[in-house]
C-alpha positions as CSV (number, residue, x, y, z in Angstrom):
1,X,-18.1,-14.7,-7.3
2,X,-20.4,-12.6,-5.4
3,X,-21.5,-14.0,-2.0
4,X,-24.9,-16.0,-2.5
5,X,-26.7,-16.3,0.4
6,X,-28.6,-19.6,2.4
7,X,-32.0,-19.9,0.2
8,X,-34.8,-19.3,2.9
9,X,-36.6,-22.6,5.0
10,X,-40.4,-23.5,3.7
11,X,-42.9,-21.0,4.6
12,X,-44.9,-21.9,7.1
13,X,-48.6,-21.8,7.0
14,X,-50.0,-18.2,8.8
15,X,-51.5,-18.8,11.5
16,X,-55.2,-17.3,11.8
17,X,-55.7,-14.4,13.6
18,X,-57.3,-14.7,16.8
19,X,-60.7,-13.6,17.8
20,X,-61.3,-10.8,19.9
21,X,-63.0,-9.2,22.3
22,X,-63.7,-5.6,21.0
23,X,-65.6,-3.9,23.7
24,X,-63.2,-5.2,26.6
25,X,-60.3,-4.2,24.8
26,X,-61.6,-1.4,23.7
27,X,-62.6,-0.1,27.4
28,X,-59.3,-1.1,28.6
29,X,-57.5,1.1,25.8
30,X,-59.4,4.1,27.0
31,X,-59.1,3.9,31.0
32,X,-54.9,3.1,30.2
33,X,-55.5,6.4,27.9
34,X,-56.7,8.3,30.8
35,X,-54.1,7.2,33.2
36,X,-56.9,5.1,35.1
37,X,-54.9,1.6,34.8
38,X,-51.2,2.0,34.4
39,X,-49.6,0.7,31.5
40,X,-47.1,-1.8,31.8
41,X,-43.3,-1.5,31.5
42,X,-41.2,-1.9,28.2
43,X,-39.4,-4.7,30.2
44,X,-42.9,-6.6,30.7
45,X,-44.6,-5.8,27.5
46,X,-41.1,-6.8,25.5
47,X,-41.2,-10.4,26.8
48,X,-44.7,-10.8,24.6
49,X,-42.6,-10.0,21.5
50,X,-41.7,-13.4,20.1
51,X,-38.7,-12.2,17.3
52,X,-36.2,-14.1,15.9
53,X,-32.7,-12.7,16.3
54,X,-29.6,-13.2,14.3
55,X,-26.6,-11.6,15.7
56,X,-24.5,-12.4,12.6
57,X,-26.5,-11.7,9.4
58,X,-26.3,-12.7,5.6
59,X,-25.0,-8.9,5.2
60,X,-21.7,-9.6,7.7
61,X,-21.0,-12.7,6.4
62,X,-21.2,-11.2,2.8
63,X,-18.9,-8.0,3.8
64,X,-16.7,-10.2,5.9
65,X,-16.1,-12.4,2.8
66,X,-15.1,-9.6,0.3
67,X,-12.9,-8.2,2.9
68,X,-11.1,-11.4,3.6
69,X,-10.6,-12.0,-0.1
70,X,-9.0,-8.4,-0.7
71,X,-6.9,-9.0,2.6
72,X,-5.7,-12.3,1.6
73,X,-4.8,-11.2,-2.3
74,X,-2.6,-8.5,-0.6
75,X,-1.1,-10.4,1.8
76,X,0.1,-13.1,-1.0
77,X,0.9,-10.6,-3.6
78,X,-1.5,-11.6,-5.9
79,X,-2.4,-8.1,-7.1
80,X,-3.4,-9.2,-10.6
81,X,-5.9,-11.7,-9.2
82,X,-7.4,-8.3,-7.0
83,X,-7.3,-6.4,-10.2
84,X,-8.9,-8.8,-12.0
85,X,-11.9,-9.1,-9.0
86,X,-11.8,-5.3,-8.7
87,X,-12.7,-4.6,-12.3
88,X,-15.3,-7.5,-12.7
89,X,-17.2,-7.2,-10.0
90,X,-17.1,-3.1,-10.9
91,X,-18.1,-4.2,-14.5
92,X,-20.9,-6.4,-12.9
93,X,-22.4,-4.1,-10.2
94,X,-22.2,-6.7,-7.8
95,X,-23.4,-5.8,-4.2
96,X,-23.8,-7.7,-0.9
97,X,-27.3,-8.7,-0.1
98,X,-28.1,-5.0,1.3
99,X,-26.4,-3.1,-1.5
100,X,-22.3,-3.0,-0.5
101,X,-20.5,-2.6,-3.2
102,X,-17.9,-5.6,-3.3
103,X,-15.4,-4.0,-5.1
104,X,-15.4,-1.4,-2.9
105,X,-15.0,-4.8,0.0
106,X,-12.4,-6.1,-1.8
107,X,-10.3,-2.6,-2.2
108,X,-11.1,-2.0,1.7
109,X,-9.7,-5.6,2.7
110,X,-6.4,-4.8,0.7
111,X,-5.6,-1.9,1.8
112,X,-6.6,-3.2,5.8
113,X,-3.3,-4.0,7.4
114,X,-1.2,-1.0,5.9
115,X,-4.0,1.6,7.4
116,X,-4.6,-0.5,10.7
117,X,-1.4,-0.1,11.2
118,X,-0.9,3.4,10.5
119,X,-3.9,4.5,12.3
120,X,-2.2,3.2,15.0
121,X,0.8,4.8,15.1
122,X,-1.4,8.2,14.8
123,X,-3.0,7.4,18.0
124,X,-0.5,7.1,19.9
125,X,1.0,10.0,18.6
126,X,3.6,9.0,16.2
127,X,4.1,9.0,12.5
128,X,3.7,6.2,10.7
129,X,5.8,4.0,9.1
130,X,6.3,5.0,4.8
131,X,7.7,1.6,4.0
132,X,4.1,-0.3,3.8
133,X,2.7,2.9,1.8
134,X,5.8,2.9,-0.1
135,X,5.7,-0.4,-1.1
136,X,2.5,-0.6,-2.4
137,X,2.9,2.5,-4.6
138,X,6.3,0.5,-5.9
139,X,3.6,-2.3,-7.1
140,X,1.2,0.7,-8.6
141,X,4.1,2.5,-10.4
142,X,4.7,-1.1,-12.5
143,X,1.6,-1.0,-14.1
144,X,0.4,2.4,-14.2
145,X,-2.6,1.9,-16.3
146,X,-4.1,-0.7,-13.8
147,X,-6.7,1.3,-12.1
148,X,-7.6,-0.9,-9.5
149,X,-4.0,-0.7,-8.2
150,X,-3.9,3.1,-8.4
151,X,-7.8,2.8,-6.1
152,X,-6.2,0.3,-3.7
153,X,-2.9,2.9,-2.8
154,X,-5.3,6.3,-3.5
155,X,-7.7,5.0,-0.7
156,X,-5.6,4.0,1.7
157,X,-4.1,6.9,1.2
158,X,-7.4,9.2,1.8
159,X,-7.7,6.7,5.0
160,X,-4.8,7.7,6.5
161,X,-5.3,11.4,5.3
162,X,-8.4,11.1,7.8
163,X,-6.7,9.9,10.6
164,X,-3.9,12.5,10.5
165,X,-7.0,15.2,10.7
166,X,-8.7,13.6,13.4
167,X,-5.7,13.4,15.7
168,X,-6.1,15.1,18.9
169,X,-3.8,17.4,20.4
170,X,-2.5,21.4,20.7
171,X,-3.1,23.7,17.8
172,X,0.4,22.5,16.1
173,X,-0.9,19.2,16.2
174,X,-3.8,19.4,14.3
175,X,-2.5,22.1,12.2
176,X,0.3,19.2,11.8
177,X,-2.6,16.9,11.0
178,X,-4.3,19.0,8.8
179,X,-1.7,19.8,6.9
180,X,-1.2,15.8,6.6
181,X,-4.4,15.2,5.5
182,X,-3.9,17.7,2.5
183,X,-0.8,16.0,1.2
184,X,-2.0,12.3,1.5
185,X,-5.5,13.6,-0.4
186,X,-3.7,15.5,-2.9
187,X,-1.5,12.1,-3.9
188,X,-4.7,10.4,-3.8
189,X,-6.2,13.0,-6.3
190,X,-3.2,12.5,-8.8
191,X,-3.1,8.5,-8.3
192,X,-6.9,8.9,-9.6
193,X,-6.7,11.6,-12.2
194,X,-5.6,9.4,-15.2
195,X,-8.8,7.3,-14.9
196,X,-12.1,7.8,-16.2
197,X,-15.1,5.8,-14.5
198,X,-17.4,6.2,-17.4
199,X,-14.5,5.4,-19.8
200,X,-13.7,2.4,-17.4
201,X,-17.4,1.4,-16.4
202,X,-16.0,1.7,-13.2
203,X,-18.2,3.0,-10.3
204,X,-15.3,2.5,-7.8
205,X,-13.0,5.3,-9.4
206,X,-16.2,7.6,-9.2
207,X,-16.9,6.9,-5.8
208,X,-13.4,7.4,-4.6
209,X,-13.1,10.6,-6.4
210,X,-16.5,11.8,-4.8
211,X,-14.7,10.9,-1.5
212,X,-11.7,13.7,-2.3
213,X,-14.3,16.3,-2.2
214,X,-13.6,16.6,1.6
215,X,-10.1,17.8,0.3
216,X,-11.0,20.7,-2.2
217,X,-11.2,24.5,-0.9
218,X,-14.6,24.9,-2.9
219,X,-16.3,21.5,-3.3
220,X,-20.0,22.9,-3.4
221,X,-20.0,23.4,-6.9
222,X,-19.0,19.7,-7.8
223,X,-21.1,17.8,-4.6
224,X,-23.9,17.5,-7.1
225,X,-22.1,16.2,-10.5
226,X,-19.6,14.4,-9.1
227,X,-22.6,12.6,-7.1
228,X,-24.8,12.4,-9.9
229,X,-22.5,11.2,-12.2
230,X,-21.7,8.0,-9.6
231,X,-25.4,7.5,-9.0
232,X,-25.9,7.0,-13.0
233,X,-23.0,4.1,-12.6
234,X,-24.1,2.6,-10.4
235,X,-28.4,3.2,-9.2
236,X,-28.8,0.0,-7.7
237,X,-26.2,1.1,-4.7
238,X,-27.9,3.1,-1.4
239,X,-24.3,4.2,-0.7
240,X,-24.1,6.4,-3.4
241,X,-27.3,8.4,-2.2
242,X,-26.7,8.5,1.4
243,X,-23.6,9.7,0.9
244,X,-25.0,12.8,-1.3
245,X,-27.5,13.8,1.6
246,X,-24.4,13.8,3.9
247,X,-22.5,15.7,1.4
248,X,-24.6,18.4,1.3
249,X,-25.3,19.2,4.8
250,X,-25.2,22.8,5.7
251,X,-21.8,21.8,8.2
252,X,-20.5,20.4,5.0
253,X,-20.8,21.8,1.9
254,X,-24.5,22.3,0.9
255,X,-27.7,23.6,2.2
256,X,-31.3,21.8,3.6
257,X,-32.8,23.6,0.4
258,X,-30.3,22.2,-1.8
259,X,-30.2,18.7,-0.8
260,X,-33.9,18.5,-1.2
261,X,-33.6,19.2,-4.7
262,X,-31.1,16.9,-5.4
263,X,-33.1,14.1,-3.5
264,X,-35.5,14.8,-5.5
265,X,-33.8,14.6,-9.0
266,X,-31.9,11.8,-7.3
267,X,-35.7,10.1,-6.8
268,X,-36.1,10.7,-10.6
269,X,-32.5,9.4,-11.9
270,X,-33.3,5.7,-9.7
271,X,-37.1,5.9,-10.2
272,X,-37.0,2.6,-12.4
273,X,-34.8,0.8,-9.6
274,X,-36.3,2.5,-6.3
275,X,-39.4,4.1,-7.7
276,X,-39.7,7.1,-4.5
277,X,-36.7,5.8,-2.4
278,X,-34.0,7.2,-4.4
279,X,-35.6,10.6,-2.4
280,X,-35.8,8.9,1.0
281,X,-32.0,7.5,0.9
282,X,-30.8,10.7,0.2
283,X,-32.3,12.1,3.3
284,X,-31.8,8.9,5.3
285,X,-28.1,9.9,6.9
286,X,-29.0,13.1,6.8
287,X,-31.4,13.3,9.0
288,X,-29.5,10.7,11.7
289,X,-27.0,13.6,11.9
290,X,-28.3,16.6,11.7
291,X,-32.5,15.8,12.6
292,X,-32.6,20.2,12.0
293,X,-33.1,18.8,8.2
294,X,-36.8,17.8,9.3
295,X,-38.0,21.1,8.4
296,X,-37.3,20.7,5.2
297,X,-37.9,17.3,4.2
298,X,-41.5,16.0,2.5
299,X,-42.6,13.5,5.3
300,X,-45.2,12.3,2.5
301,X,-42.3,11.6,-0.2
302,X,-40.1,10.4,2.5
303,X,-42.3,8.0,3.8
304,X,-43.4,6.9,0.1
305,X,-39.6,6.6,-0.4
306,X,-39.4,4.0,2.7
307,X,-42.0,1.9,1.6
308,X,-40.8,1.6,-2.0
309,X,-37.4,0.5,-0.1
310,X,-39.0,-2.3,1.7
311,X,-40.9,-3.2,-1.3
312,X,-38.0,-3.1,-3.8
313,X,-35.1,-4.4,-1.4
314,X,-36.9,-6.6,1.3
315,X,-33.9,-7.8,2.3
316,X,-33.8,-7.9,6.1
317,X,-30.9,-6.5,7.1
318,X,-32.1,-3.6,5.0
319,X,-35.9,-3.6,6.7
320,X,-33.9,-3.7,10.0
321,X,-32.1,-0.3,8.9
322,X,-35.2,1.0,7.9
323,X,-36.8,0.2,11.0
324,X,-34.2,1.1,13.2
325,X,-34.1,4.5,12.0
326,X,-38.4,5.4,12.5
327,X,-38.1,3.7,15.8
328,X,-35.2,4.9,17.2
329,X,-33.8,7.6,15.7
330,X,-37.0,9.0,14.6
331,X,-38.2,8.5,18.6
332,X,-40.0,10.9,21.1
333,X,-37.3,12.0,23.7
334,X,-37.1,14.3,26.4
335,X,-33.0,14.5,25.7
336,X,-33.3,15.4,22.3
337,X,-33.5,19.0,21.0
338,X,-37.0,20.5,20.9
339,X,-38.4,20.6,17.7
340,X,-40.8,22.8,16.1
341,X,-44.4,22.2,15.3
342,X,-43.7,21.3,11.4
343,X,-40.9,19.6,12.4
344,X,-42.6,17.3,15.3
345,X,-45.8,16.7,12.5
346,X,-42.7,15.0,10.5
347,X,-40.9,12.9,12.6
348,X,-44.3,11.8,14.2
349,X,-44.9,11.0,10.3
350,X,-41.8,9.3,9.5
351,X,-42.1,7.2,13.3
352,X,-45.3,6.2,12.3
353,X,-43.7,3.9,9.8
354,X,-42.2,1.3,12.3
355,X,-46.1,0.1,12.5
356,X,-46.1,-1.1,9.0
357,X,-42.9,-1.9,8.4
358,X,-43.0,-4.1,12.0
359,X,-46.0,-5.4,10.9
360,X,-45.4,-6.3,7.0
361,X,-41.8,-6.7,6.7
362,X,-40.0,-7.4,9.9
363,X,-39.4,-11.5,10.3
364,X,-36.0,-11.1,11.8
365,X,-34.1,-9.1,14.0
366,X,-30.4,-7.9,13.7
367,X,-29.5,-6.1,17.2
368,X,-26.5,-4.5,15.9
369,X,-28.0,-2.5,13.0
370,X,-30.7,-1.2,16.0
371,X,-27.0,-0.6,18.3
372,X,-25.7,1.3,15.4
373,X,-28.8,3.8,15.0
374,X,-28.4,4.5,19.2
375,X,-25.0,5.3,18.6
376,X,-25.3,6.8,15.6
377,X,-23.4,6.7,12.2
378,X,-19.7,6.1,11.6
379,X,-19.7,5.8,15.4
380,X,-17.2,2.8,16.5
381,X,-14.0,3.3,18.7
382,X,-14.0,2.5,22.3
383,X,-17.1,0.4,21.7
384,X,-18.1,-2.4,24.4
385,X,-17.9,-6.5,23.3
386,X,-19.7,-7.5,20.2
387,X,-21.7,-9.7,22.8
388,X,-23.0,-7.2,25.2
389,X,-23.6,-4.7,21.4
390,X,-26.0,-7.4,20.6
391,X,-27.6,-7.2,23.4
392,X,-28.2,-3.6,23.7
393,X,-29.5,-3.7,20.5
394,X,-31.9,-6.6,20.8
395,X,-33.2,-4.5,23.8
396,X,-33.5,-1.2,22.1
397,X,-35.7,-3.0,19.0
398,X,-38.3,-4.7,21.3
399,X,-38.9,-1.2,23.6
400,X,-39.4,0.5,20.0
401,X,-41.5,-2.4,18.6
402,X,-43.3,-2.6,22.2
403,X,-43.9,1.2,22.6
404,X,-45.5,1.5,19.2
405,X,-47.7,-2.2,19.6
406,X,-48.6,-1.0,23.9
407,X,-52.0,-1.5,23.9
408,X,-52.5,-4.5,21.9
409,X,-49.6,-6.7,24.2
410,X,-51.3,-4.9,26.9
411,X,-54.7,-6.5,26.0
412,X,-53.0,-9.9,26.1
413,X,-51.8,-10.3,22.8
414,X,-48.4,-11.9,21.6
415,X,-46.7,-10.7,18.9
416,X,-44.9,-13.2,17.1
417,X,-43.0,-13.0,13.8
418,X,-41.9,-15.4,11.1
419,X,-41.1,-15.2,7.2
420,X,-44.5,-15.5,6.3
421,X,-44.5,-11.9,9.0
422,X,-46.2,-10.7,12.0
423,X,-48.9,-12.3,13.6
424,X,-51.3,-12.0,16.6
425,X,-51.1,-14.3,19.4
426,X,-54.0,-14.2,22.0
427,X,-53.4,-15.3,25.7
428,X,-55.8,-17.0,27.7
């Protein structure tokens, strides 16, 4: 069964917003404006931010219990039981409350151990022990027509694949690793080959097989059908779009030109699920990596695209994504690259956002999905304590939310936020 969250506490009732004192306020706005009356710090203006925060959020707790279910099936042998999970929650669609894909979850959990533990031994510079990988392509080879068997050994295969490429070391080494990567990709490709994910209604084979693009000497040619083909499995899944835009980066195997186009047909193909946001997911990952992409992007779409998001999938840890991104990584900043004039006018466009989505969709803060956009994506080894990542986070979200909302705290307002939303405190 798919994890069901908590149903939310009573509403309530909104508060009234408070009167004000427009020509005081307004006076004040303009001598701060002017540099006559120095605005406060971040620090100062964050402690009038009154913002629920939940370091562990309905969207862990969901991932963490598909994991732990796929771990514990492999651990106890009970791969008929993981088959069995595999192929209905594939046949379902079912997704965690932000989109995951659980079987996805539940392939990644029971394949955890064997590729923790090779990982490991790549690290440190040693080969991995075969008799885990061995073993579990023993259980595949008994029932070859089980494709959820043949995902579970072709992914962790592709995991380790990974691994052996991003070993560090001489030129033989990585050579050593690259070749690695080739083999353990290539058995991947032929574990997979038999299946068909529209045959098997199974968006998991597709995605998978989208994943050994990385492998193939000319990809660029498939990027876009193999994509599109997943996307029409599965629309209701943001992974599937993100990992298009990334796809098609000009470092990887695409072009800014061409993954507009597809964003756009991608905005087309999910229009009846996401309306605009089919457009904006594509470019969402995109643009955290290579923010060169802002030349190119519609700021007018892409900004439709993250309201039709917050409309369509108010989930919070998803608002907190969306959030995360305008205020962070869509942030002024004297350490990042200078941008040109049409590509300042859009990220000033796309920052912009935070106001609204602050102000109409925010009730709840999760500090690591903010830590996550500072560090940036698939960013995770050597990291500090959960503890002090929460923290950081929780920081970084009230200096965005406070820049953006400076002269209104500054004016002696409090903003406070609830499920009903945000609302305006006035201080005596």
């Amino acid at each position: 069964m798919p994890f069901e969250p908590l149903p939310p506490e009573p509403l309530s009732p909104r508060p009234a917003p408070p009167r004000r004192r427009p020509v005081a306020h307004a006076l004040s706005r303009l001598l701060r404006r002017l540099g006559l009356v120095q605005r406060p710090a971040l620090d100062d203006l964050s402690r009038r931010i009154l913002l629920p925060s939940l370091p562990v959020s309905d969207e862990e707790h969901a991932r963490a219990h598909h994991h732990r279910a796929g771990q514990c099936l492999a651990r106890q042998e009970d791969w008929n039981i993981l088959a069995a999970r595999v192929i209905e929650a594939d046949h379902r669609r079912w997704h965690t409350p932000a989109g995951e894909t659980v079987a996805s979850l539940l392939a990644q959990g029971a394949r955890a151990d064997l590729v923790a533990a090779a990982e490991d031994a790549i690290a440190d510079g040693r080969a991995p022990d075969g008799a885990g990988l061995d073993a579990l392509e023993m259980v595949q080879a008994e029932d070859p027509g089980c494709y959820p068997l043949a995902l579970v050994v072709a992914l962790a295969h592709m995991d380790i694949g990974r691994a052996w490429r991003a070993r560090a070391g001489d030129a033989q080494a990585r050579r050593r690793g690259e070749q690695a990567f080739l083999e353990h990709f290539a058995r991947a490709e032929a574990l997979l080959e038999p299946f068909d994910p529209e045959a098997r209604d199974a968006p998991s084979i597709a995605a998978a097989q989208c994943a050994l693009l990385a492998a193939r000497p000319a990809p660029r040619r498939r990027v876009a059908d193999d994509y599109a083909r997943l996307i029409a499995l599965d629309p209701g899944a943001p992974g599937p779009l993100r990992a298009l835009g990334e796809a098609l980066l000009p470092e990887r195997f695409g072009s800014f030109d061409e993954l507009d186009l597809e964003a756009r047909r991608a905005a087309v193909r999910t229009a009846e699920i996401w309306r605009e946001g089919g457009y904006a997911w594509v470019w969402f990952d995109a643009l955290t990596r290579d923010p060169a992409g802002l030349a190119v992007v519609d700021p007018a779409f892409f900004c439709d695209g993250l309201r039709a998001i917050a409309e369509n999938r108010p989930d919070q840890h998803v608002i907190n994504q969306l959030a995360a991104f305008c205020g962070l990584v869509m942030a002024p900043g004297t350490e990042k690259p200078r941008l040109a004039p049409a590509q300042e006018r859009a990220r000033r466009a796309i920052h912009a956002c935070l106001d609204w989505l602050v102000a109409e969709h925010l009730h709840e803060l999760h500090p690591l999905v903010w830590t996550q956009a500072l560090i940036g994506p698939g960013q995770s080894a050597d990291l500090p304590p959960r503890r002090m990542l929460v923290q950081r986070g929780r920081q970084a979200a009230l200096h965005a939310i406070a820049a953006r909302f400076a002269d209104e705290i500054a004016e002696g307002q409090t903003l406070a936020f609830s499920s009903a939303g945000m609302y305006r405190l006035s201080t005596p």
